[in-house]
Every structure is written in C-alpha cells, then in structure tokens.
Z-matrix of the N, CA and C atoms (Angstrom, degrees):
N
C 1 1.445
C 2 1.519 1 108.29
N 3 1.191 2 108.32 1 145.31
C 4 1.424 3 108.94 2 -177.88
C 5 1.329 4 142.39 3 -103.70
N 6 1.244 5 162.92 4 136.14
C 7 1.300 6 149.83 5 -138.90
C 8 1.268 7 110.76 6 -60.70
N 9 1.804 8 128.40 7 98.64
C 10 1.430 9 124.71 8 134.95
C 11 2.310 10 65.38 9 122.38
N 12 1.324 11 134.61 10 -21.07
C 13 1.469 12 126.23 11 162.63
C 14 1.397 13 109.04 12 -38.53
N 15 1.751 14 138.02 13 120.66
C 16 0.971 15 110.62 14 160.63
C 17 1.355 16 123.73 15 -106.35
N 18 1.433 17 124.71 16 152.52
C 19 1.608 18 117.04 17 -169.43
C 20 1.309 19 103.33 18 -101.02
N 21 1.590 20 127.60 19 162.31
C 22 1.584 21 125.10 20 172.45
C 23 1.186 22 94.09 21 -103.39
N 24 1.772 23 103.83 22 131.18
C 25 1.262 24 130.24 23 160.67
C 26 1.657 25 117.23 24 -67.43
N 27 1.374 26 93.46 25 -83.01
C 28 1.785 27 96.65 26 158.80
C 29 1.513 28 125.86 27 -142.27
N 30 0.475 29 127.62 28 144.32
C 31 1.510 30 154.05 29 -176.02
C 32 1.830 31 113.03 30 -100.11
N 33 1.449 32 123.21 31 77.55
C 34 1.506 33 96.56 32 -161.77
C 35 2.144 34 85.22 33 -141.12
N 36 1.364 35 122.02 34 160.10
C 37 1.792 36 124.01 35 140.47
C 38 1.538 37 90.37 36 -102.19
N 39 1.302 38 109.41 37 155.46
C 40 1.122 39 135.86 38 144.26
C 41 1.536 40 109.84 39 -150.33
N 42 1.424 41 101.19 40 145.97
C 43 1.821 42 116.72 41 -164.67
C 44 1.468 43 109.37 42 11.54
N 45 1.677 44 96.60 43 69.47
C 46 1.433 45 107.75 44 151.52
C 47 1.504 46 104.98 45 74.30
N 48 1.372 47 134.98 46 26.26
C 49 1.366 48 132.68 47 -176.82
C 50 1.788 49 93.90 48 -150.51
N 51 1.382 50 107.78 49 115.85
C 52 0.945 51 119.58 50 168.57
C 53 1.762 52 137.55 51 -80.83
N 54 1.301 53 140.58 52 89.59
C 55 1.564 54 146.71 53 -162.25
C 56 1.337 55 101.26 54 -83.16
N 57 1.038 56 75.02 55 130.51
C 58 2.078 57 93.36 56 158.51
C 59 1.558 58 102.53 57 -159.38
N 60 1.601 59 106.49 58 140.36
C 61 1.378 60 130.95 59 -152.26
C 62 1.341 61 115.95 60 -146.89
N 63 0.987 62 122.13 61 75.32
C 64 1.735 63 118.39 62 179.29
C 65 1.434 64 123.32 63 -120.83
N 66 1.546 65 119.09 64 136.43
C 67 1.290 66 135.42 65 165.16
C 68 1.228 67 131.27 66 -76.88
N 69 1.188 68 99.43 67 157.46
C 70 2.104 69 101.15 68 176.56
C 71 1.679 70 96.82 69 -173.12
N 72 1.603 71 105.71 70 166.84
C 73 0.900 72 107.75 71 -175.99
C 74 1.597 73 105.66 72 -112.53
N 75 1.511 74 109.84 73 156.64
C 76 1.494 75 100.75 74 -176.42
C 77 1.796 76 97.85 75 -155.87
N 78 1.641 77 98.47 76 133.68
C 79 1.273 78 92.29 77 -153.11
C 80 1.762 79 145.16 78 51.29
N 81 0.696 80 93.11 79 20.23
C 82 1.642 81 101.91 80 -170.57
C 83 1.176 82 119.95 81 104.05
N 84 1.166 83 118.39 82 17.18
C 85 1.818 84 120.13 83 -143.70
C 86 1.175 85 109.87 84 -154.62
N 87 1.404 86 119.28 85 99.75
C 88 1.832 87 130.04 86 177.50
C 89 1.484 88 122.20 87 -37.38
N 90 0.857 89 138.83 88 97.93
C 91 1.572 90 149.28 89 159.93
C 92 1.591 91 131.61 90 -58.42
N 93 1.019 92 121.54 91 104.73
C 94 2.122 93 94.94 92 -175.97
C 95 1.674 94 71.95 93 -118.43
N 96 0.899 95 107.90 94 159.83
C 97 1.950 96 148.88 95 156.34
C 98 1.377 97 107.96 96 -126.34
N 99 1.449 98 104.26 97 143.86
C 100 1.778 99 117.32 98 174.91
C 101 1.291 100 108.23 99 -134.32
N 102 1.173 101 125.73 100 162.75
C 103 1.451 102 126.36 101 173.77
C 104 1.824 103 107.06 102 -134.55
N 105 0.497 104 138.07 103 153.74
C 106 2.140 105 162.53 104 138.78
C 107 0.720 106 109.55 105 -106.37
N 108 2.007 107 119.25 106 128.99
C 109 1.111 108 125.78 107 172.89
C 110 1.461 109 78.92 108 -144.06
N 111 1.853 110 112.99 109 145.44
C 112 1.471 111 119.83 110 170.63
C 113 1.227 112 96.37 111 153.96
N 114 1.611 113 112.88 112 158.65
C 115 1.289 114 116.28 113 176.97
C 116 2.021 115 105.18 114 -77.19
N 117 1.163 116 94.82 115 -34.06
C 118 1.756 117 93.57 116 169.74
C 119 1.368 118 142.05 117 -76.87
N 120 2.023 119 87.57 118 14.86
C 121 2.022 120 86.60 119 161.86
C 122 1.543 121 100.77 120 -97.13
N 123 1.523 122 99.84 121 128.81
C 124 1.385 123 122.34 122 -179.30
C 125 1.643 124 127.31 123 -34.09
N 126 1.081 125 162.17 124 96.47
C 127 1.392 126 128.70 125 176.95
C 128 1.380 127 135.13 126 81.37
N 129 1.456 128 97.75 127 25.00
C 130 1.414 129 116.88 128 -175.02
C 131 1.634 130 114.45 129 -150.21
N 132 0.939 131 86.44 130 -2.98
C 133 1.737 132 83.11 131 170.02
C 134 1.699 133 107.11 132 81.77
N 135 1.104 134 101.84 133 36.00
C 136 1.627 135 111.94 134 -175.92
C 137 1.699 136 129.11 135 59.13
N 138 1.716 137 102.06 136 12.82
C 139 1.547 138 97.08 137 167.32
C 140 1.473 139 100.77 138 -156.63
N 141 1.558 140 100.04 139 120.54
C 142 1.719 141 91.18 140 166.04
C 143 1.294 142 108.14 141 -117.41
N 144 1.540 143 124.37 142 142.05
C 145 1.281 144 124.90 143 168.10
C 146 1.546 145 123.23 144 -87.27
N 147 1.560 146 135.99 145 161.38
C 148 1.239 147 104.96 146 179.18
C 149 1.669 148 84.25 147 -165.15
N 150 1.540 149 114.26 148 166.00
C 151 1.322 150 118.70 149 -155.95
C 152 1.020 151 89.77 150 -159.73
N 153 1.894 152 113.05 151 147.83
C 154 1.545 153 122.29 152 155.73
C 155 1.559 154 106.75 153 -131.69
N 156 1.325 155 103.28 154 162.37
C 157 1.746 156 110.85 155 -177.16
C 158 1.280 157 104.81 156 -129.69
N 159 0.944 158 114.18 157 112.17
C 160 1.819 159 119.71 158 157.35
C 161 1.474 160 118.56 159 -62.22
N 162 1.246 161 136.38 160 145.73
C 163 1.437 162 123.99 161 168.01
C 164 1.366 163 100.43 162 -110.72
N 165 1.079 164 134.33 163 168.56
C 166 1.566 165 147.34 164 -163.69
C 167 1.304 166 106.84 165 -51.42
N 168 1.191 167 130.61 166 -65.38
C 169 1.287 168 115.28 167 -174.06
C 170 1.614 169 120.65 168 -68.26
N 171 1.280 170 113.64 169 -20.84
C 172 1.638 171 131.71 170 174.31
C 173 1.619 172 88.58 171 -56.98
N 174 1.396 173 121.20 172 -73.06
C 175 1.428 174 125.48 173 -168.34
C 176 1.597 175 113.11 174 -46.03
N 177 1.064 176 109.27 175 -41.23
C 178 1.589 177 113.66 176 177.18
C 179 1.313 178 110.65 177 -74.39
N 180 1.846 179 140.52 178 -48.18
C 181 1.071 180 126.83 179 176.84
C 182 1.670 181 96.86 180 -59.77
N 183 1.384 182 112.39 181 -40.72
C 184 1.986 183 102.33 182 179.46
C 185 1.242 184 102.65 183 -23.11
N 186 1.601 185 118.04 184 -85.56
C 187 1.112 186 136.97 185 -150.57
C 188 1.716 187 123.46 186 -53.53
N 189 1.649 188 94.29 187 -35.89
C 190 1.413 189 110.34 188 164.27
C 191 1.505 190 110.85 189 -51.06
N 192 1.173 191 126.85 190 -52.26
C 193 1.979 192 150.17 191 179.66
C 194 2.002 193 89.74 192 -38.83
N 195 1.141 194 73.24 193 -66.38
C 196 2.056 195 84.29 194 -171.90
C 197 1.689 196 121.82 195 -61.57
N 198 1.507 197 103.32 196 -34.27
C 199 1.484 198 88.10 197 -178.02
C 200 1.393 199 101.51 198 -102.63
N 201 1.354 200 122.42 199 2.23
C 202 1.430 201 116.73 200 162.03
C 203 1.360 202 137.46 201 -56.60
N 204 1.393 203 128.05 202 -132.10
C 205 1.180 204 133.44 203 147.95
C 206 1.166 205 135.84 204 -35.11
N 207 1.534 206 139.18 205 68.85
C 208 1.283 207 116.07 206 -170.23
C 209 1.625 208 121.54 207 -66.32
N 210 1.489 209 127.43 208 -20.17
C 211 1.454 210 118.22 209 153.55
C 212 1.142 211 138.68 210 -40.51
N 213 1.270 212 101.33 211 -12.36
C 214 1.659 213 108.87 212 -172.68
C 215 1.562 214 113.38 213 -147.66
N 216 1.556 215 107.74 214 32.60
C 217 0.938 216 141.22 215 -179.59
C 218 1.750 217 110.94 216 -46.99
N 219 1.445 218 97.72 217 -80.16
C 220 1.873 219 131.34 218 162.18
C 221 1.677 220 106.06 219 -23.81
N 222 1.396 221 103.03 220 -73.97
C 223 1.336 222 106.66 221 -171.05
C 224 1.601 223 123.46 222 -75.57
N 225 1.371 224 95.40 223 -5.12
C 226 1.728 225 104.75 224 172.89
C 227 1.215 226 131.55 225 -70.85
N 228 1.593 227 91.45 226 -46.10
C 229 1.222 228 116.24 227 164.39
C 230 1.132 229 143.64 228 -70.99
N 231 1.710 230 124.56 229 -43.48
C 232 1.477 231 130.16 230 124.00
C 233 2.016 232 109.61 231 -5.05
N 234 1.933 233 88.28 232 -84.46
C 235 1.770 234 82.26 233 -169.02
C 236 1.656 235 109.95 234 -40.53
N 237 1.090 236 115.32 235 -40.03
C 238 1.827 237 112.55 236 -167.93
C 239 1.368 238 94.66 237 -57.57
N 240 1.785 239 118.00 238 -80.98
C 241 1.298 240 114.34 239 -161.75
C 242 1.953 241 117.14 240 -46.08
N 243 1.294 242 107.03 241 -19.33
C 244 1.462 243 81.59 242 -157.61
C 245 1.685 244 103.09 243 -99.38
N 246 1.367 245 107.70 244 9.62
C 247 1.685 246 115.40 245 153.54
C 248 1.438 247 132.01 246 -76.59
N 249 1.784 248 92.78 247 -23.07
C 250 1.749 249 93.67 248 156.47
C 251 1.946 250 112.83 249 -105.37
N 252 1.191 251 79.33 250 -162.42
C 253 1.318 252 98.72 251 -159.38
C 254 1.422 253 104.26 252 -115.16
N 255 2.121 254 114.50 253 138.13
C 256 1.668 255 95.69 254 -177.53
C 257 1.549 256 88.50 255 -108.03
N 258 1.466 257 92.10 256 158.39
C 259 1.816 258 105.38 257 -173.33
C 260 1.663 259 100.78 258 -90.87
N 261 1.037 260 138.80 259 131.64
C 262 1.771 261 130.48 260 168.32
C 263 1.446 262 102.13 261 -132.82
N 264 1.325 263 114.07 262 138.91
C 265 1.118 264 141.08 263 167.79
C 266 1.866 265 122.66 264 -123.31
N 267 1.453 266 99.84 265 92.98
C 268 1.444 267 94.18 266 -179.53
C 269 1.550 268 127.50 267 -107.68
N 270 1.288 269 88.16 268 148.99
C 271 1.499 270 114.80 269 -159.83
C 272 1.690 271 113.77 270 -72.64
C-alpha cells in the first residue's frame, strides 16, 4: 500500500448497520478509519466514526504480526490490538 493510498478493509451491513473500514499509511505510520451508519448504532445519531494510529515502531511490529506466522495470525493480532487503545469520536 502506498503512502496516504487507502486500501478497503471491509465493506459489510450486518443487522441494519452498515461498516466500512479502511487503511493507509501516513508518514510511515498505519492508519485504519471506520465508519457506522444505521439507525441501530446506539447513541449517536446513527453514525459513529472511529480511528486508530500506529506510531512507527507499532507499524513495524504490525507488519512483523503479518508476515509471520500465519497460524497464529488471529490471536496475534487480538494480543497486539487489545494492549492499545481504540480512539472514537462520534458524530
């Protein structure tokens, strides 16, 4: 992927709430953005946006996660993400 290119993660509705999720890199540094749109996101007026930032070395152990092990792909990634923190800002 290419600097500030963004790729689609997913693209999906399920029960009436529509996702979209895409990455890019910026500055050296992995980006995802998400979106919700639906009358069934809670307390937001039917859209919350929400974002995470990797900082450089985060992006590089990322990348390590991915071209590693793919058996243990799932749970790698889990352990990483759920030591940080996701940022949301709703709309």
């Amino acid at each position: 992927m290419g600097e500030n290119k963004k790729g689609l993660i997913c693209s999906d509705n399920l029960q009436g709430i529509a996702r979209n999720v895409e990455a890019f890199i910026k500055d050296g540094c992995l980006e995802i953005e998400g979106q919700d749109l639906g009358s069934s996101v809670l307390g937001s007026g039917g859209e919350q946006k929400y974002f995470y930032s990797f900082d450089i070395v985060e992006t590089k152990e990322f990348a390590e996660i991915l071209i590693g092990d793919s058996l243990n792909l799932k749970a790698s990634l889990v352990a990483f993400l759920i030591t940080e923190k996701f940022r949301s800002n709703t709309e």
